[in-house]
N, C-alpha and C positions, 0 to 999 in steps of 0.2 A: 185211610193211610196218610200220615202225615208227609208235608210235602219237601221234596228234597230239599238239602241247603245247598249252596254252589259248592261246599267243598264236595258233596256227595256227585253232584252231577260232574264235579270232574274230575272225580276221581282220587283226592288227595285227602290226606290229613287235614285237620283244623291245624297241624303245626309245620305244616309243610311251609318251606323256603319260597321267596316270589321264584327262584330259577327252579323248582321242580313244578310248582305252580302254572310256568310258558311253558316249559317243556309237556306236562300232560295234556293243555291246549293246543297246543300244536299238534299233538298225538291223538286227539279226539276231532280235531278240525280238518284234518286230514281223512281219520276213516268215516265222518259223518258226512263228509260236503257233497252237494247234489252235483256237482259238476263231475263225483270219480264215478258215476251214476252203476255203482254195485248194489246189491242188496243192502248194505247197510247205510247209504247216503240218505238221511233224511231231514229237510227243510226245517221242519218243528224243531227235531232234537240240536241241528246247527244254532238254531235260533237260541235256546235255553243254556246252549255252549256258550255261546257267543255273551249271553246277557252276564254270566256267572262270571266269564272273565274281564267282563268290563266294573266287576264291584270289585273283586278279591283280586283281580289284578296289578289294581291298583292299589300302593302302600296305604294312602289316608282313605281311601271310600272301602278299603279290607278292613282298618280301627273303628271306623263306623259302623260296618255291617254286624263285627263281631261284639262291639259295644249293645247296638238295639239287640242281635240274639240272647244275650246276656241282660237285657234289661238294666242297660246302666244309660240313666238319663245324659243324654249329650248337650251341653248346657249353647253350643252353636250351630244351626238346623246347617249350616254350610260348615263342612270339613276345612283343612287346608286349603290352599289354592292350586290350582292345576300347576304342575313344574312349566307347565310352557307359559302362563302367565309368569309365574316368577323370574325364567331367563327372560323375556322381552324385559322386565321390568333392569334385568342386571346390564343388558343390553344398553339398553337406551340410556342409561346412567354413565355406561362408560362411553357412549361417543356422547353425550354432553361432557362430558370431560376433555373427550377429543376438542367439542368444538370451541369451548373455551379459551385456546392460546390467543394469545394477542398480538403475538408480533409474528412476522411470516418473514422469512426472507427468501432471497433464493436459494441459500446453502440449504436451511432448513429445509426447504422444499424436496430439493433434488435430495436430501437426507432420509426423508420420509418417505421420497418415491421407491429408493433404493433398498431402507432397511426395514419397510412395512407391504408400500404398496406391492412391490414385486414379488416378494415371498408368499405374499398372500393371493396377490391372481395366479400365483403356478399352481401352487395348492387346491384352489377352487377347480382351475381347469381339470388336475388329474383327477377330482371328482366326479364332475359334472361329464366331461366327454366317452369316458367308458361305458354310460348307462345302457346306452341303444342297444349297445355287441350284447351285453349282461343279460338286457333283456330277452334281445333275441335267442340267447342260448337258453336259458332257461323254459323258455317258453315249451321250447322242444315238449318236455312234459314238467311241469311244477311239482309233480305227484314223486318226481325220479330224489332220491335220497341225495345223490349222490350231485347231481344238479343245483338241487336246493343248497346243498353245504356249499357248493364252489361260489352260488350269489351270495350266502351271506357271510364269506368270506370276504369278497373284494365290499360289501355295506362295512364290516368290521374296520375295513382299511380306508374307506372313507371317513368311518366316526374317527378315527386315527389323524388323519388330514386335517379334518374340519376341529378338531383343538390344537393344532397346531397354526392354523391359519388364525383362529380366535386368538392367543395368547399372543402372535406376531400384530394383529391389529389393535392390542392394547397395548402395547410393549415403549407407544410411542406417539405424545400428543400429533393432531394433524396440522401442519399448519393452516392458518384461515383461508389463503388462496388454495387449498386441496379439498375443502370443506364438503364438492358436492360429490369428487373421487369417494371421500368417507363416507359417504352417504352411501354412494351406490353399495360399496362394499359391506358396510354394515346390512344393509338390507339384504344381499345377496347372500350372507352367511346365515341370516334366516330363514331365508327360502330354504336354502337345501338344509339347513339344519330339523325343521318343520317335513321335509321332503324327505328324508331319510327314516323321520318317525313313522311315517304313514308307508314306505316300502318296507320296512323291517315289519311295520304290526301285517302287513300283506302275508308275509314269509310264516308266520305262523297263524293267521285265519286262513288261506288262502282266499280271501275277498278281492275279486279285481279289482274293485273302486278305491281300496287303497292303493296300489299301484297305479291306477290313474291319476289319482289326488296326487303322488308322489311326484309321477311323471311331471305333472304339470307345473308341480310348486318348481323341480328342476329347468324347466323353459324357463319359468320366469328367472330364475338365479341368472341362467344362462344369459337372459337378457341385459341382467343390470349389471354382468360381468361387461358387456360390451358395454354399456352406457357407462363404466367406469374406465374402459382404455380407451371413446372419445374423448373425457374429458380430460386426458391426461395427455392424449394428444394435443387440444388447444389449448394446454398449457406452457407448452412449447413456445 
């Protein structure tokens, strides 16, 4: 018997959309997973789930897989670059640009506190501080439909935030004496940018260790939000 492809194991077309692609993962990772522990939960079959949508879920490693089934020589053994490589890379390009200015004053200063830094820690904050409550309601049961859509509602309202706080932290060089403010924040939009990816892929594996991973990258955000209103205190 030859052996499945991922689109068979999960269900889809070869010409299925990546959004019916999550959707029938989610829909398979749900009635498979050993934690609904029914008749149908099984570890193996999770497992073959789980692998199928880690190739075809992905846009560049799904032109790969379907490239080698098709027998079309791939002339680079590495695909594209992972998207989260790519953002670090646009990331860090734009706070070198941040760090760049040359001259600092104090108007600038209190300019940048006012039309960057501040918009951007409120935004982080309404992120960052709902998590707990979200978590703990969800938790009631992860498996509850109706549950699940209300968490990845308020993830959707946070990916909403967090380009909005991106786009206010480019909007506007930092001056040189805010430099290590930019820091904190830049790195802080990482974390939960990073942090967000790993709670939303949870929502449809239902894997805890994503949601820990996620949790955690949010502490850290959490933290470098404080280490950025110290240093904006001894700015003062």
């Amino acid at each position: 018997m030859a052996e499945q492809t991922h689109y068979q194991i999960l269900e889809v077309h070869e010409t299925a959309t990546q959004a019916e692609i999550k959707r029938a993962y989610r829909r398979l990772a749900k009635q498979f997973h050993p934690d609904r522990q029914t008749e149908a939960a099984s570890h193996d079959h999770i497992a073959r789930i789980n692998n199928a949508y880690e190739v075809i879920g992905d846009p560049a490693r799904r032109v790969r897989y379907d490239q080698e089934r098709q027998g079309v020589a791939v002339a680079n053994p590495e695909v594209a670059a992972q998207q989260r490589t790519r953002r670090t890379a646009d990331m860090q390009a734009a706070y070198r640009r941040h760090r760049q200015a040359s001259q600092s004053s104090e108007a600038r200063e209190d300019a940048w506190l006012k039309l960057v830094y501040g918009p951007v820690d409120r935004l982080t904050g309404k992120i960052i501080s709902p998590l707990k409550a979200e978590v703990r309601q969800l938790s009631a049961d992860p498996f509850d439909d109706d549950l699940m859509a209300a968490f990845q509602a308020y993830l959707e309202q946070c990916n909403t935030w967090l380009e909005q706080a991106k786009t206010k932290f480019q909007s506007m060089a930092n001056p040189a004496s805010a430099a290590g403010v930019a820091a904190d924040l830049y790195h802080c939009l990482g974390q939960i940018e990073d942090g967000l990816e790993e709670i939303e892929r949870f929502t449809y594996s239902y894997e805890p260790s994503y949601l820990h991973t996620g949790q955690e990258l949010f502490r850290m955000a959490r933290q470098l939000r404080q280490d950025a209103k110290d240093r904006v205190k001894r700015l003062g």
